[in-house]
TORNU-613905 format. One record per residue (C-alpha): residue number from 1; residue in three letters; x, y negated, z. Coordinates in steps of 0.1 Angstrom, whole numbers, plus 2048, in hexadecimal, padded with zeros to 3 digits. Example, Ala and Ser with C-alpha at 12.3 -4.5 7.8 and 13.67 -1.06 7.14 Angstrom:
num, residu, c1, c2, c3
1, Ala, 87B, 82D, 84E .
2, Ser, 889, 80B, 847 .
***
This chain:
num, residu, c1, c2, c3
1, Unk, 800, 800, 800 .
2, Unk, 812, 7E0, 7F6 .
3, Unk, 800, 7C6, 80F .
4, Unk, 814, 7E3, 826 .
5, Unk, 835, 7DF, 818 .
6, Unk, 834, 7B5, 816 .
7, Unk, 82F, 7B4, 83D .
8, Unk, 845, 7D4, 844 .
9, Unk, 824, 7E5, 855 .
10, Unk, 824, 807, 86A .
11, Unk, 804, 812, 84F .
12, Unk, 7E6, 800, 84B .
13, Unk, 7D8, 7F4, 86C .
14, Unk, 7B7, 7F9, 85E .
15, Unk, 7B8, 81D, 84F .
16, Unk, 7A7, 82E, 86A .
17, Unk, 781, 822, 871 .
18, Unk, 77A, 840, 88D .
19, Unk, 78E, 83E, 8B1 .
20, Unk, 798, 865, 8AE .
21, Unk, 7AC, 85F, 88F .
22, Unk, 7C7, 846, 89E .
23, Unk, 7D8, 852, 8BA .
24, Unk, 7E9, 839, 8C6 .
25, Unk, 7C9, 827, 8C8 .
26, Unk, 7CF, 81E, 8F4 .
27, Unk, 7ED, 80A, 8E8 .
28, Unk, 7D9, 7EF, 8D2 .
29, Unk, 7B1, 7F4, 8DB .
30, Unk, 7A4, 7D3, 8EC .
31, Unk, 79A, 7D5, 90F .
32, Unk, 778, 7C3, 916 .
33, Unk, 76C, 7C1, 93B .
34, Unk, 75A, 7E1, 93B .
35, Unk, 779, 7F7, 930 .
36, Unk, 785, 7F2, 957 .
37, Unk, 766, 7F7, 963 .
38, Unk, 75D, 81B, 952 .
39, Unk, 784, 824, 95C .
40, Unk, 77A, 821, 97D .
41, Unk, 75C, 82F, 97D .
42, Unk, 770, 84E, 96F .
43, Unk, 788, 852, 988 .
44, Unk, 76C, 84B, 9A5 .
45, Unk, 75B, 868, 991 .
46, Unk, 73B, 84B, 990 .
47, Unk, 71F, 852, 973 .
48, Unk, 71E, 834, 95A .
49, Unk, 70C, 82E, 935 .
50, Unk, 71B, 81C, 91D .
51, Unk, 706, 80F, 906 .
52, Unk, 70F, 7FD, 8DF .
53, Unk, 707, 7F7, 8BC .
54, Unk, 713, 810, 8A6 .
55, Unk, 739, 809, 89E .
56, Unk, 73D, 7F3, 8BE .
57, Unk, 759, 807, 8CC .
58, Unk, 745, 81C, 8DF .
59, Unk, 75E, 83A, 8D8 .
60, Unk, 77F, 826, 8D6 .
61, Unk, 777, 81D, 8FB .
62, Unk, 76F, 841, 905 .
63, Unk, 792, 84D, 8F8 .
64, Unk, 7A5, 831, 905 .
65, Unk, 795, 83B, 92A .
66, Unk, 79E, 860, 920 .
67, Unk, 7C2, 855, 91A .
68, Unk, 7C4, 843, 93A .
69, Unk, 7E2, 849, 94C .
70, Unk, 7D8, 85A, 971 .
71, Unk, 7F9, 864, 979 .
72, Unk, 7F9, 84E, 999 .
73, Unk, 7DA, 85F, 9A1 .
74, Unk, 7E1, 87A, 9BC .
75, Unk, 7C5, 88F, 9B1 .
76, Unk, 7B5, 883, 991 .
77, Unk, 790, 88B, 982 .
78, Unk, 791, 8A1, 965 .
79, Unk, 786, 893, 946 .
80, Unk, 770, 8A8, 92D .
81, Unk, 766, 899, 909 .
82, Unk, 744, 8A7, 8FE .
83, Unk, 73D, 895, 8DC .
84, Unk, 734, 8B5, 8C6 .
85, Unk, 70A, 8BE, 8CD .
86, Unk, 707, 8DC, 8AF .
87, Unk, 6FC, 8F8, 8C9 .
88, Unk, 6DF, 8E1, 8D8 .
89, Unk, 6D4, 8DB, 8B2 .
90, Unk, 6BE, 8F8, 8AA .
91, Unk, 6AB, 8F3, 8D0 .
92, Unk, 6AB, 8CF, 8CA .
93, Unk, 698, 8D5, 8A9 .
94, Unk, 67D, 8EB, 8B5 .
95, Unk, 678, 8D3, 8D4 .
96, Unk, 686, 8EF, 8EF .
97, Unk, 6A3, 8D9, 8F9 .
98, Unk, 6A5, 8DB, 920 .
99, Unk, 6BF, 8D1, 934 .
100, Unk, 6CD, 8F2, 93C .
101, Unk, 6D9, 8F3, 919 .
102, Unk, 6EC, 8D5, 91B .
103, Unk, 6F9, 8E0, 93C .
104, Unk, 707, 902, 92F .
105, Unk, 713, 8ED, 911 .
106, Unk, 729, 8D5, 928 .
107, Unk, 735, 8F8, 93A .
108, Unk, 746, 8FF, 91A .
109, Unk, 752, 8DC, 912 .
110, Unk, 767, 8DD, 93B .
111, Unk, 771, 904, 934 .
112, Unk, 780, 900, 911 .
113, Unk, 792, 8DB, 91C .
114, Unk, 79F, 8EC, 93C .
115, Unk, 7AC, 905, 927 .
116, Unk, 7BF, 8F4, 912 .
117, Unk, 7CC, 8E0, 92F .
118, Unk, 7DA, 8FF, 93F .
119, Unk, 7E7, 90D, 91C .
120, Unk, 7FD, 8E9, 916 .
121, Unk, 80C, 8EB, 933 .
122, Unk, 832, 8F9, 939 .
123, Unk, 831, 91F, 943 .
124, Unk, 83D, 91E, 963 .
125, Unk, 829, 900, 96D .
126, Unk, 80E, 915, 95C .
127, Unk, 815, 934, 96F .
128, Unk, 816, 923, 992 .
129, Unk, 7F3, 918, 98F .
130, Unk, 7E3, 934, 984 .
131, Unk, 7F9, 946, 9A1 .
132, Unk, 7EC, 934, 9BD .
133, Unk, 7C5, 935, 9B2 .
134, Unk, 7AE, 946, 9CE .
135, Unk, 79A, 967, 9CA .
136, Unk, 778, 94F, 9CF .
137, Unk, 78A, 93E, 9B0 .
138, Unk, 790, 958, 99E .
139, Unk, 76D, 963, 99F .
140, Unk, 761, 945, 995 .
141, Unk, 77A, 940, 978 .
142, Unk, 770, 964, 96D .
143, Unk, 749, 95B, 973 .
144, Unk, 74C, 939, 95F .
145, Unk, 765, 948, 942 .
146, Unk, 74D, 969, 93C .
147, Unk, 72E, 955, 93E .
148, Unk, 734, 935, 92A .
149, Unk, 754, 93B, 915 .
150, Unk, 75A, 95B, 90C .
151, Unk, 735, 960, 902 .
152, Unk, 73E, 949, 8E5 .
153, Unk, 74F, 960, 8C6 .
154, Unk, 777, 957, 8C1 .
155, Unk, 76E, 946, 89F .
156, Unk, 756, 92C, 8B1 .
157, Unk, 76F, 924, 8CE .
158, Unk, 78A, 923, 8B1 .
159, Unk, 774, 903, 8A6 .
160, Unk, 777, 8F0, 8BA .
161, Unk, 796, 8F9, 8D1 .
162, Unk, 7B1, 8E9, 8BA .
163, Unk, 79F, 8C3, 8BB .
164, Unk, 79F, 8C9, 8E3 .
165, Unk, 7C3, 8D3, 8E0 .
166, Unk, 7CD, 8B1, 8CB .
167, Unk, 7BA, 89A, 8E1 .
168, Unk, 7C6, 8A9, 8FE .
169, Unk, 7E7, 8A8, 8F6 .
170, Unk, 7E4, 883, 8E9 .
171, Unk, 7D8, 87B, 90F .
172, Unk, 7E3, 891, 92B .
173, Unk, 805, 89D, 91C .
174, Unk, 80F, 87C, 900 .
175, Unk, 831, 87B, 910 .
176, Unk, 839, 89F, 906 .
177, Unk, 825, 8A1, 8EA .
178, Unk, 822, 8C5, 8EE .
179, Unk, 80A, 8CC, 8D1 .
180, Unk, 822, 8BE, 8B7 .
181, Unk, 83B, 8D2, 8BF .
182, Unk, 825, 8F4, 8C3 .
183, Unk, 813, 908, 8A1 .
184, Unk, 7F2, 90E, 8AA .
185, Unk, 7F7, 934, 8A9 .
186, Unk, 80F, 932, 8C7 .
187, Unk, 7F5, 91A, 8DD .
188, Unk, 7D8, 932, 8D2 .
189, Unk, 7F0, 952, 8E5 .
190, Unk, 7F5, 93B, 902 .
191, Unk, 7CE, 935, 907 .
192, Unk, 7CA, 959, 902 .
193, Unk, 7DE, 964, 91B .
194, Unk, 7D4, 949, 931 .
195, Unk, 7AE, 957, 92F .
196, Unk, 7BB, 977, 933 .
197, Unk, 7CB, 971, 952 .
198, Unk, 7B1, 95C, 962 .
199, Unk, 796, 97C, 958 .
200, Unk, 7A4, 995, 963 .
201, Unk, 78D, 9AB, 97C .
202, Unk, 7A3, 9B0, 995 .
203, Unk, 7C2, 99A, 9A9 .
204, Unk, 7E2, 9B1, 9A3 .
205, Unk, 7F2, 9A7, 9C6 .
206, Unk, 7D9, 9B5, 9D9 .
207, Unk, 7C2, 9CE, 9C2 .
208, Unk, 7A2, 9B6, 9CA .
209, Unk, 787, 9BF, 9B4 .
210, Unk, 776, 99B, 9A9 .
211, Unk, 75B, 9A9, 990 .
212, Unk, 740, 9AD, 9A3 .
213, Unk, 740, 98F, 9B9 .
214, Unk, 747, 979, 999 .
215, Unk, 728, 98B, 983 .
216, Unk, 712, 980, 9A5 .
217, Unk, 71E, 95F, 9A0 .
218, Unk, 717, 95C, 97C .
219, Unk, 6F4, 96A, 97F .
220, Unk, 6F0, 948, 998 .
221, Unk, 6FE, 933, 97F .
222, Unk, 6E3, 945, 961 .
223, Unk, 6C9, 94A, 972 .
224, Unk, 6A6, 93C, 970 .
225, Unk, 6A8, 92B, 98C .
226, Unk, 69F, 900, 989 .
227, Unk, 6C1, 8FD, 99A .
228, Unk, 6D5, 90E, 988 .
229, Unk, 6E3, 8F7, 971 .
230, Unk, 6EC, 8DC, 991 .
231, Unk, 6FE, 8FE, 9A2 .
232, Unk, 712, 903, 97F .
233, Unk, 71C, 8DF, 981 .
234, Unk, 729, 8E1, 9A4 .
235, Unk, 73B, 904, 99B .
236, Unk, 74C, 8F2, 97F .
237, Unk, 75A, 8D7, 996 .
238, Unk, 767, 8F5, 9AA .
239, Unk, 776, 900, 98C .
240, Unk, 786, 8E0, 986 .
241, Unk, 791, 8D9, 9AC .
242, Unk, 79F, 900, 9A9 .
243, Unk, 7BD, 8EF, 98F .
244, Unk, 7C2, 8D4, 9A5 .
245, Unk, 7A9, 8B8, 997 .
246, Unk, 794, 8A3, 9AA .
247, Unk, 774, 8AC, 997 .
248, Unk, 763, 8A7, 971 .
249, Unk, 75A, 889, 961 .
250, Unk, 747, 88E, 940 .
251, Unk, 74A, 874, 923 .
252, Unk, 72A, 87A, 90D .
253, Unk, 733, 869, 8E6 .
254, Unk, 722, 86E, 8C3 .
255, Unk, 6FD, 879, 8CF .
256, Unk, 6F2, 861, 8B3 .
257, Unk, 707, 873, 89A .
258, Unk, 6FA, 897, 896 .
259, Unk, 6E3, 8A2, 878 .
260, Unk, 6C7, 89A, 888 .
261, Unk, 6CB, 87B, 89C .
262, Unk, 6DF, 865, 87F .
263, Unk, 6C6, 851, 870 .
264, Unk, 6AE, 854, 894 .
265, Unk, 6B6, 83C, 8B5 .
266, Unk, 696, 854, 8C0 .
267, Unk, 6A4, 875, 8BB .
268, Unk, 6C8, 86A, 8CB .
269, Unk, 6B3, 85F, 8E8 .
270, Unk, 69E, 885, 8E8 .
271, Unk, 6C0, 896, 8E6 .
272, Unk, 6CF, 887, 906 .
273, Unk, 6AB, 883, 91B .
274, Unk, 6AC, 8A3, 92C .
275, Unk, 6CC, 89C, 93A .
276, Unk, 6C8, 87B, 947 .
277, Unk, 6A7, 878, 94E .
278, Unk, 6AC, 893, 96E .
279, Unk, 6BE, 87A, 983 .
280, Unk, 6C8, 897, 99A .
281, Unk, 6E0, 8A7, 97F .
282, Unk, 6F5, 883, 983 .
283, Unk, 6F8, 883, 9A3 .
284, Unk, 70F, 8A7, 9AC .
285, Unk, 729, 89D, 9C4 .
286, Unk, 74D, 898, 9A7 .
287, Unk, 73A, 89C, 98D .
288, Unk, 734, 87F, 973 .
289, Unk, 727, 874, 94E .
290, Unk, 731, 857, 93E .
291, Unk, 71A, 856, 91F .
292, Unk, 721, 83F, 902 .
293, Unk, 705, 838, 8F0 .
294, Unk, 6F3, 829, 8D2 .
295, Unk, 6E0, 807, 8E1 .
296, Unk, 6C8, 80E, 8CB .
297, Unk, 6BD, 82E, 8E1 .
298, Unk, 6B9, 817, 901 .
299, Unk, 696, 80A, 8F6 .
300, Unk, 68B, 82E, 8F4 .
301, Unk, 696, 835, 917 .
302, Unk, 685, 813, 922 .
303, Unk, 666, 825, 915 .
304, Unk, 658, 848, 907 .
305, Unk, 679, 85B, 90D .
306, Unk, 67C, 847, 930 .
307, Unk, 69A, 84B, 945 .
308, Unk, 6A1, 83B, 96B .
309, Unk, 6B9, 81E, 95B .
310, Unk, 6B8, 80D, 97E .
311, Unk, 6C8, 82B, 991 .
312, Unk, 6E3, 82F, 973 .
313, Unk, 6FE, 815, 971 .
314, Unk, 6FE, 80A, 94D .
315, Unk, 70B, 7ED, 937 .
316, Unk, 70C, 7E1, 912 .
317, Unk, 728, 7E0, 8FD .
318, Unk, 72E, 7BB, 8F1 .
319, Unk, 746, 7A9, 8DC .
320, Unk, 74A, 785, 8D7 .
321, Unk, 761, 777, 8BC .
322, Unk, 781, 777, 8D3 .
323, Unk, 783, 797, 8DB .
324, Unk, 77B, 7A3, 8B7 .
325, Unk, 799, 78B, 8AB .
326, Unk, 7AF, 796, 8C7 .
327, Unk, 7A5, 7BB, 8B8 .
328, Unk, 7B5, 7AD, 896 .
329, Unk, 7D4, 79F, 8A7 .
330, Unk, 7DA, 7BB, 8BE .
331, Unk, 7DA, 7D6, 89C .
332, Unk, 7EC, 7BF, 88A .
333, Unk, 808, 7BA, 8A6 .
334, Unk, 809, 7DE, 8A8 .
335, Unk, 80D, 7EA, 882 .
336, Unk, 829, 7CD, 883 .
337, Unk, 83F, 7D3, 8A1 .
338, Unk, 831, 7B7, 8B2 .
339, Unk, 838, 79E, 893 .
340, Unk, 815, 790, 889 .
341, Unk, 7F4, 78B, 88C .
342, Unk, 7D7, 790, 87A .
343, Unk, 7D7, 768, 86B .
344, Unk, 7FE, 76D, 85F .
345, Unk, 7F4, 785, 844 .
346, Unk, 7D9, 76C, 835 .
347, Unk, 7E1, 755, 818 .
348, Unk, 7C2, 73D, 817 .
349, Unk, 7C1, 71A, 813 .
350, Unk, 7AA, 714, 82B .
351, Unk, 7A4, 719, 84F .
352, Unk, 7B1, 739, 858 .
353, Unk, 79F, 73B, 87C .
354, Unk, 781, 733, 864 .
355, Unk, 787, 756, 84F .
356, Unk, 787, 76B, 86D .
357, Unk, 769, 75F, 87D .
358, Unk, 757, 766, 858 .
359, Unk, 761, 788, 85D .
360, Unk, 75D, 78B, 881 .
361, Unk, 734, 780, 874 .
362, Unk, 731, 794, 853 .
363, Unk, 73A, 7B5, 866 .
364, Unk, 720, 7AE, 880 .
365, Unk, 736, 7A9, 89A .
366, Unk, 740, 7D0, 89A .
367, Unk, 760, 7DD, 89E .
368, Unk, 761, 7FA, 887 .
369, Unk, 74E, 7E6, 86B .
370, Unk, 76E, 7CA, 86E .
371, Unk, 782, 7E3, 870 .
372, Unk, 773, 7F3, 84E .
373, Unk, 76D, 7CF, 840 .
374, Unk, 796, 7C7, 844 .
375, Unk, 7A1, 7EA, 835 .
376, Unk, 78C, 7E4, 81A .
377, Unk, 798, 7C0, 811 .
378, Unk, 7BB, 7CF, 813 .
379, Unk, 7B3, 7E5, 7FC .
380, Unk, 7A5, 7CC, 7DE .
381, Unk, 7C2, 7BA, 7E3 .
382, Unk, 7D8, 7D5, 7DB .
383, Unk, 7C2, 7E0, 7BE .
384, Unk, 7C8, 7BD, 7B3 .
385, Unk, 7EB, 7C3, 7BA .
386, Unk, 7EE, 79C, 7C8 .
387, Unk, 810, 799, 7D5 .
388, Unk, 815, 788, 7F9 .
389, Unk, 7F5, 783, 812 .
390, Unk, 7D1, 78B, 80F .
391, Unk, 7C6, 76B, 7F7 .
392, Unk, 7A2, 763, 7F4 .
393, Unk, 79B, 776, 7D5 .
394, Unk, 7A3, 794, 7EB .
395, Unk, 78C, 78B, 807 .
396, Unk, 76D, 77C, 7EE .
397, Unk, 770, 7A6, 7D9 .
398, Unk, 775, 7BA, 7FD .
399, Unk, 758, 7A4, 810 .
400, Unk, 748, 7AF, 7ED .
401, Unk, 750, 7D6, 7EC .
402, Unk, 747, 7D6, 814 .
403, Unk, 728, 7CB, 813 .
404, Unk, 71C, 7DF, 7F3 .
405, Unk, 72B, 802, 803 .
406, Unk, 71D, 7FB, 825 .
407, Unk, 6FD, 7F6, 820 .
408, Unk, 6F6, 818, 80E .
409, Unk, 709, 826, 82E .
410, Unk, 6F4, 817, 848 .
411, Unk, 6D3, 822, 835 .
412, Unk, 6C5, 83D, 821 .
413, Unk, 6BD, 82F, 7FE .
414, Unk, 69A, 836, 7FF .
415, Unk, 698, 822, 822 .
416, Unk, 6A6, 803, 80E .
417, Unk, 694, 805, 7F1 .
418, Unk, 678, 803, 809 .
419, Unk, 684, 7E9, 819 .
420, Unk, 68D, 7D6, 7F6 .
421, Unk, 669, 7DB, 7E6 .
422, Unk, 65F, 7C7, 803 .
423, Unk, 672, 7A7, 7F8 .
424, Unk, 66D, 792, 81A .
425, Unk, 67F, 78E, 837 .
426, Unk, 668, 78A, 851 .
427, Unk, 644, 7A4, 84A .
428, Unk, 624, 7B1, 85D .
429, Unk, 612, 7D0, 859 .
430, Unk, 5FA, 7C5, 83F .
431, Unk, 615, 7BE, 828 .
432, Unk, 626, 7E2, 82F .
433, Unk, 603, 7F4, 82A .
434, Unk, 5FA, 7DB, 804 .
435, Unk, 617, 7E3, 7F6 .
436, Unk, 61B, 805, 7FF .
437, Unk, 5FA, 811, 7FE .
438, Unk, 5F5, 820, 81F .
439, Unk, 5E1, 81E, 842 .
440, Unk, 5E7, 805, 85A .
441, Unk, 5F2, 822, 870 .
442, Unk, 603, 82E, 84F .
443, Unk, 615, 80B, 84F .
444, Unk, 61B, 80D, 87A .
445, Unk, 630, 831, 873 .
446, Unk, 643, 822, 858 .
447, Unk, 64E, 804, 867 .
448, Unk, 655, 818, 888 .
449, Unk, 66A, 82D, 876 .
450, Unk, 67C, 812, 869 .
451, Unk, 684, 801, 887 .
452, Unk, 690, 821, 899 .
453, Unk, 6AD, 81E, 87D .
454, Unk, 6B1, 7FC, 883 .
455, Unk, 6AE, 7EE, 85E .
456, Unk, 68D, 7D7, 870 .
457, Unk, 68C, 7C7, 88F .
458, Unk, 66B, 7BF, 8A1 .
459, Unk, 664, 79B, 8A1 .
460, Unk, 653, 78C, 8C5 .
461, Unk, 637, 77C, 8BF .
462, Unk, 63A, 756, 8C9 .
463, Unk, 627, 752, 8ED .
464, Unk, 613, 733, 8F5 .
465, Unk, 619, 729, 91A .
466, Unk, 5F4, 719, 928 .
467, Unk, 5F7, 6F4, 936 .
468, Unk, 5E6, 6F3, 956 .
469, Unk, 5DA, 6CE, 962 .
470, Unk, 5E4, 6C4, 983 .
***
């Protein structure tokens, strides 16, 4: 890329438009208020949802609290990603989601991480652990591993074991960087003979058979009891505290981007209802969620899909134009070795500041749309092949190209050519149901179904305030 050669750049600052794909993401991503605030909560193992408009940062600012350095921590929380919904699908879609599910889900999610904490470890830092575990621990461990991970077939664990491996590895071990230096078939063996150890039905010192005790304990953690899934939630922080962490905090990401809940803030809300609407599964002693999630879902929990907002901390993500252009400077200064900012690369005649706020505005204030909107402008003005900075011509064609390949990404086509055949702005029901020859209720469906993508916004009616004579 030859804007990448003229200012001697790392790579493009703007290649990446998803948090998992830049590692080095901690070092660069801007810290708003609330960043401190959720690491906190993490450690104190406190429940939190974030909320935020798609592409806010939503899952920049659940890595960077992943990759948070706890090494002053004498015993730190353990911190388990669950961003991948696929086994909740098929329940979801015949409307027998229950919480249980999503319990036995997350029982996966801490077994598989823990897992591939142990196998990145050094052996003998490895060995001594598993060494001095209990025989209660060693039942549970075999209760937990039989029930909730080795249930699974090897292909389906194979899935999704090598992404927990790399952002593990990018966190809890980035000073060794153990996975770079490993193939994947020699971590695979040292799971495997992790699990293999930690099943076994008996402890060699002293010929104690765990077997039975740990099949009584798993039927307690299946059964059909209503407390089951709270007791397999305070089992897993046993389970956690049995490798020396202080308990589990969950970070719930992506709900909103599963087959079924991409184009729907209602479905992303029905997929995560049964979970926080029982108030008692967020409150077992260490144990936490942090949830980030689509702001469009927090009208649905204000209403049909209600959840208890006022006993769940929460916030919204927010960005004014500072932190968005320190977000430029801070990329910039990084793909640079600390040489520039985002302004030095722009050769404008005009007000430069001015340029930044136009694009701080045209990507709505978003991170990852500024993000695309800049990678895209570098990219005319190579196609151009302009020599020097980012001229005008480059910004007027990539402002262009953005908006013409975003829209079609935000919508489904037949949405906007909905949307386009109505030809106003601002619209009421009759005009939905004239031209599109339907019932007002017809009309009421369609528009709902429209604002739960967010292409409309409902428009409060202007209220007349009564003078009273005195």
């Amino acid at each position: 890329m030859a804007i990448v050669k003229t200012f001697s750049l790392k790579s493009n600052p703007f290649e990446h438009y998803t948090a998992e794909n830049e590692p080095d993401i901690s070092l660069y991503a801007v810290r708003p208020p609330y960043l401190s605030a959720i690491t906190d909560r993490a450690r104190a193992l406190n429940s939190f949802i974030l909320f935020g408009q798609r592409g806010a940062g939503k899952s920049a600012t659940r890595l960077t609290v992943f990759k948070e350095d706890y090494s002053t921590e004498e015993k730190k929380p353990f911190l388990v990603n669950l961003t991948d919904f696929t086994d909740l699908i098929e329940k979801f879609k015949k409307g027998r989601l229950t919480e249980r599910d999503i319990i036995y889900l997350v029982a996966y999610n801490v077994i598989e991480q823990m897992l591939g904490w142990i196998s990145l470890l050094d052996d003998d830092k490895r060995k001594k652990i598993i060494s001095q575990l209990s025989a209660k621990q060693r039942e549970l461990i075999f209760a937990l591993l039989k029930g909730f991970y080795l249930s699974k077939s090897e292909g389906e664990r194979e899935l999704t074991t090598e992404n927990t491996l790399k952002l593990l590895d990018s966190a809890w071990f980035k000073r060794s960087q153990i996975w770079t230096s490993h193939r994947w078939e020699s971590i695979s063996k040292v799971i495997a003979a992790a699990i293999n150890t930690l099943s076994k039905k008996t402890l060699d010192d002293n010929a104690i058979d765990i077997s039975k005790p740990a099949e009584e304990l798993l039927k307690s953690l299946t059964g059909e009891s209503a407390n089951a899934p709270r007791v397999l939630l305070s089992r897993l922080v046993d389970f956690s505290q049995s490798f020396g962490f202080s308990g589990i905090c969950v970070l719930i990401d992506k709900l909103d981007e599963t087959t079924v809940t991409t184009n729907s803030s209602e479905a992303t809300a029905q997929l995560i209802f049964p979970l926080l609407s029982n108030i008692q599964l967020l409150e077992i002693n260490n144990f936490s969620w942090i949830a980030f999630v689509w702001d469009a879902v927090q009208d649905h929990f204000n209403s049909k899909h209600r959840i208890r907002l006022d006993k769940i901390a929460h916030a919204n993500i927010s960005w004014n134009n500072d932190e968005l252009k320190e977000m430029l400077d801070k990329r910039m200064s990084f793909f640079s070795n600390g040489k520039l900012k985002f302004e030095d690369i722009l050769d404008v005649s005009g007000d430069k500041h001015k340029v930044v706020e136009q694009l701080i505005h045209i990507s709505v204030k978003s991170p990852r749309e500024l993000i695309k909107l800049c990678d895209i402008i570098f990219r005319e003005h190579d196609a151009n092949e302009f020599k020097g900075g980012i001229n005008e011509q480059s910004l007027n064609s990539g402002i262009d190209k953005y908006c013409l390949d975003t829209i079609g990404t935000w919508y489904e086509n037949d949405v906007l050519q909905q949307i386009y055949r109505l030809g106003k702005d601002n619209f009421v029901n009759k005009d939905v149901q004239k031209l599109f020859k339907i019932s007002d209720q017809g009309a009421r469906n369609k528009i709902k179904a429209w604002e739960d993508m967010q292409i409309v916004k409902k428009r409060e009616p202007l209220q007349v305030m009564p003078v009273v004579n005195r």
